[in-house]
N, C-alpha and C positions, 0 to 999 in steps of 0.2 A: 476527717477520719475519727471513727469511733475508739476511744482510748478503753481495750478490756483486758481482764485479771479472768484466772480460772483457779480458784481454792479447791482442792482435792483433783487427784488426776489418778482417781484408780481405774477400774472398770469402765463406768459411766464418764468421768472425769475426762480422761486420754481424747474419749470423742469429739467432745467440745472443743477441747485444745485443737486438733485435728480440721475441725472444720470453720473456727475462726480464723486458723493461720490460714485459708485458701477464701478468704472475704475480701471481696476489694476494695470495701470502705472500713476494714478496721483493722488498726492496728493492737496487737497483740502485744502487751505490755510486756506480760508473765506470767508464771502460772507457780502454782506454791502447792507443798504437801509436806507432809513430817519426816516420810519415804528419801530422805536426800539422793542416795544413788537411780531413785525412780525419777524423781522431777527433774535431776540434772541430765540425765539419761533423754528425756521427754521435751527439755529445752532447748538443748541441743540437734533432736530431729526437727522441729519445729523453730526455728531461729529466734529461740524468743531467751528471756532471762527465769531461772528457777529464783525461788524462796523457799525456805523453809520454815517460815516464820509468816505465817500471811498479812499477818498488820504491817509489816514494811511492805508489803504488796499494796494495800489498800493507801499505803501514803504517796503513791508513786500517782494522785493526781487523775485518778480512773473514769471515766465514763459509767461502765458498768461492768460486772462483774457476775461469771455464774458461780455458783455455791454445790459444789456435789461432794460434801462432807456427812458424815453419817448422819441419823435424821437428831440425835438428841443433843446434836452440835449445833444445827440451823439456828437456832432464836440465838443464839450467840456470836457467831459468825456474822448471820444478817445484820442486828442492830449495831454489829459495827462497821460494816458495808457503807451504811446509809448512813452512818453517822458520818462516816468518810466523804459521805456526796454522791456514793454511787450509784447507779440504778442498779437494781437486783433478780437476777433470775435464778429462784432456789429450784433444786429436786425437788423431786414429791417423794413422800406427803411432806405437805407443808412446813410441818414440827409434827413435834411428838406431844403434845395437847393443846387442845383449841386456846387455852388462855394465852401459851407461848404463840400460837399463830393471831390473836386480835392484836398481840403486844408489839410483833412483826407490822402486821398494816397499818397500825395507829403511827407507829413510826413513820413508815415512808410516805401517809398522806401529814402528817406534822412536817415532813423535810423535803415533799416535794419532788418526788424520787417514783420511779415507777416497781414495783413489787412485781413480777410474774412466776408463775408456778410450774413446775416442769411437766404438765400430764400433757406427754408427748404422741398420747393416741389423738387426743384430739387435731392434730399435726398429720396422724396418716391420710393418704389420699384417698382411701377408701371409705373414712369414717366422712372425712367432708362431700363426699360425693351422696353417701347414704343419707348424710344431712341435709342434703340440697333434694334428692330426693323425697325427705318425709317431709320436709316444709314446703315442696311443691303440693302435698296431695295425694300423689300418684300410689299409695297404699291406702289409702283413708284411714281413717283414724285410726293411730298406733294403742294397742290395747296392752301388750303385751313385749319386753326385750330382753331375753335372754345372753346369757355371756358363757363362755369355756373357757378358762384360763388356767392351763394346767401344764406341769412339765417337771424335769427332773427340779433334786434339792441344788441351791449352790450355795456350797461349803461356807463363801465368804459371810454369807447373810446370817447375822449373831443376832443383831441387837431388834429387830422386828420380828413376828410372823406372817405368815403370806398373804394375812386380810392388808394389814400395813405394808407391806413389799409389794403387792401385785393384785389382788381383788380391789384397790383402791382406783385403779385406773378403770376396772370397767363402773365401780361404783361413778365415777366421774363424767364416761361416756354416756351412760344410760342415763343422769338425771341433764344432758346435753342434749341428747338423743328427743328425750322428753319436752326438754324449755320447762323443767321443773325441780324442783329441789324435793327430797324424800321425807315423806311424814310419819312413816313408820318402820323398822326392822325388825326381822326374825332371824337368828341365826344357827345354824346345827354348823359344830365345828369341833376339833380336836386335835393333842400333841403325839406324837405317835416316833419319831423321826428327830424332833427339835424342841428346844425349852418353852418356844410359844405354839403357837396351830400352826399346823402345818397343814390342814385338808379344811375347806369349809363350804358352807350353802349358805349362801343370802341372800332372806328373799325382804325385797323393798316392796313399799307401796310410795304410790302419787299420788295427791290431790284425792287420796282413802277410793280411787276407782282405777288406778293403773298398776300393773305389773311389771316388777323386775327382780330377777333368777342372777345371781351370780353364783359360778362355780369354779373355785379353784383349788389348786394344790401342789405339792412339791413331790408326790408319789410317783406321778405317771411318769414311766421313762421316755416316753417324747413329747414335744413340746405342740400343745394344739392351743391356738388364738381364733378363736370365733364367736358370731355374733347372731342374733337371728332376731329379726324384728316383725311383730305380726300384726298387720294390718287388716281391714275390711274390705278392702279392695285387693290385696295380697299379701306375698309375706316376701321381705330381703333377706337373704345369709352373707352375711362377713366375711372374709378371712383376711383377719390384720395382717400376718406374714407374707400372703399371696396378693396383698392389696387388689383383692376381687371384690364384686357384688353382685350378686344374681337375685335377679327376680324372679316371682312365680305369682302368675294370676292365674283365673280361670279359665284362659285362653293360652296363653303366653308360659314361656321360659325365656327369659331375656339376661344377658349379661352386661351390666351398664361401663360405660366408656372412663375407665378410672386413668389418671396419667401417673403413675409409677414413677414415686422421687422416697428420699431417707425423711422422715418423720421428723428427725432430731435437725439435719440440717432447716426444714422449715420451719420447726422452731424458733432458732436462731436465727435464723433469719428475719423473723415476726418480731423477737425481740430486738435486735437491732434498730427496726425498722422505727420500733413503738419509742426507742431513747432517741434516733433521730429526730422523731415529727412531737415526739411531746404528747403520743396517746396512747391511750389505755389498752393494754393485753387483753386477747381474750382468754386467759387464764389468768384471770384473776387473781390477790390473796383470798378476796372473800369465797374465789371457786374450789380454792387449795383450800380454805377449810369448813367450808362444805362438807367436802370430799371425806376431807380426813374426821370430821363431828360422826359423820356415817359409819367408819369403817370401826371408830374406837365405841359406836353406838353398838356395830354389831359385833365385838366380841366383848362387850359386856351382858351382848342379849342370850352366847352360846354360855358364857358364864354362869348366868343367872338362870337359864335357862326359862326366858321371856319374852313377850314380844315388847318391843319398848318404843314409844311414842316422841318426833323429836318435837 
């Protein structure tokens, strides 16, 4: 049995708790939050033990432990995870600056410990299906992938803006999508709604010959997740929420055979799997800050009003 903790149990938090307690090789230790009448509330449905204090959580002898505390907590929280022994699965983004995210993996490859990062699209079945797709071929060469990530504001969300809260994940997919890391940004962005941006355009480049289009924001009153990848042999459309993918050639309209499961439980699942056998996530630290080098790249680009070079 896998011995696991879960620090923060709000929004995102509760789920994890939720879908570790229904794993049949792990035992759910505890879960901890600052919240006492929440976590005690949450231990109770879940038959595990609350903390309010998560360092007495972390001394209870943990395997591994997810982290879904606010993002300019992570580098704090984490390096005492790992200091504990644990293996570590943070939210995204990473941290809240790339030094705080090398500081995090320098640690857990010093202590031996597996770091994974929570960009839980790469987890949907329809992104790994569209994956298996562009590495077959069967588009020809991807020139171009666009994103739509748009939807109302949520209140709870203070301390990021929506390039950090949620343009980060398709920033993540698409340099996936690719099997590339981003060598240039441009960003048009703005606060309108919230202290940080809350609307933005980013537009990436690859390898100075590939495109990618992120759009998102906190404006739109319904929530749209999509994706559109353009090939020379065709083009695929996304939709993360609908776990679809359709194709279009010049012959064809075809709809590819996706199996329809929760993102997060695969996740976890993946993570489990990688503290059991001793190997490496495919969400990496170094892909969490990637991710996150991009997103804090492009609202320094809508800042300065620049295209900026990583």
């Amino acid at each position: 049995m896998i011995r696991v903790g879960v620090i923060g149990v709000g929004a995102m938090g509760q789920h994890h708790v939720r879908i570790y307690s229904e794993m049949e090789n792990v035992d759910l230790v505890g879960i901890s939050d600052i919240d006492e009448e929440r976590v005690k509330e949450l231990a109770s449905d879940y038959n595990t033990t609350p903390f309010t204090d998560y360092k007495k959580l972390l001394s209870e002898n943990l395997d591994a432990v997810s982290i879904v505390v606010p993002t300019k907590l992570h580098k704090q929280v984490v390096l005492e995870a790992i200091d504990a022994g644990a293996n570590v699965l943070v939210e995204k983004p990473i941290a809240d600056t790339t030094k705080n995210a090398e500081a995090m993996i320098k640690a857990a490859k010093d202590a031996g410990v597996q770091l994974m990062v929570g960009h839980i699209e790469r987890f949907n079945p329809a992104v790994m299906k569209l994956k298996n797709i562009i590495d077959s071929g069967l588009l020809g060469k991807i020139v171009s992938i666009s994103t739509r990530r748009v939807g109302p504001y949520n209140p709870r969300i203070r301390d990021v803006g929506v390039i950090l809260d949620i343009g980060v994940h398709d920033i993540d997919i698409i340099s996936y999508l690719y099997g590339m890391k981003v060598n240039q940004v441009y960003a048009v962005a703005g606060a309108d709604i919230h202290p940080f941006e809350d609307h933005a355009a980013i537009h990436l480049r690859f390898n100075h010959a590939f495109s990618g289009l992120v759009e998102t924001n906190w404006l739109t009153p319904h929530k749209v997740r999509k994706l559109t990848a353009v090939g020379l042999e065709g083009v695929a459309y996304l939709d993360y929420i609908d776990q679809t993918v359709e194709l279009h050639d010049s012959e064809w309209i075809r709809q590819a055979k996706v199996e329809k499961s929760e993102p997060l439980k695969n996740e976890l699942s993946h993570f489990i799997d990688c503290v059991s056998k001793g190997t490496c996530p495919i969400t990496s630290g170094e892909d969490g800050k990637h991710a996150l080098e991009v997103a804090l790249t492009a609202i320094s680009s809508y800042k300065n009003e620049k295209m900026i070079e990583l």
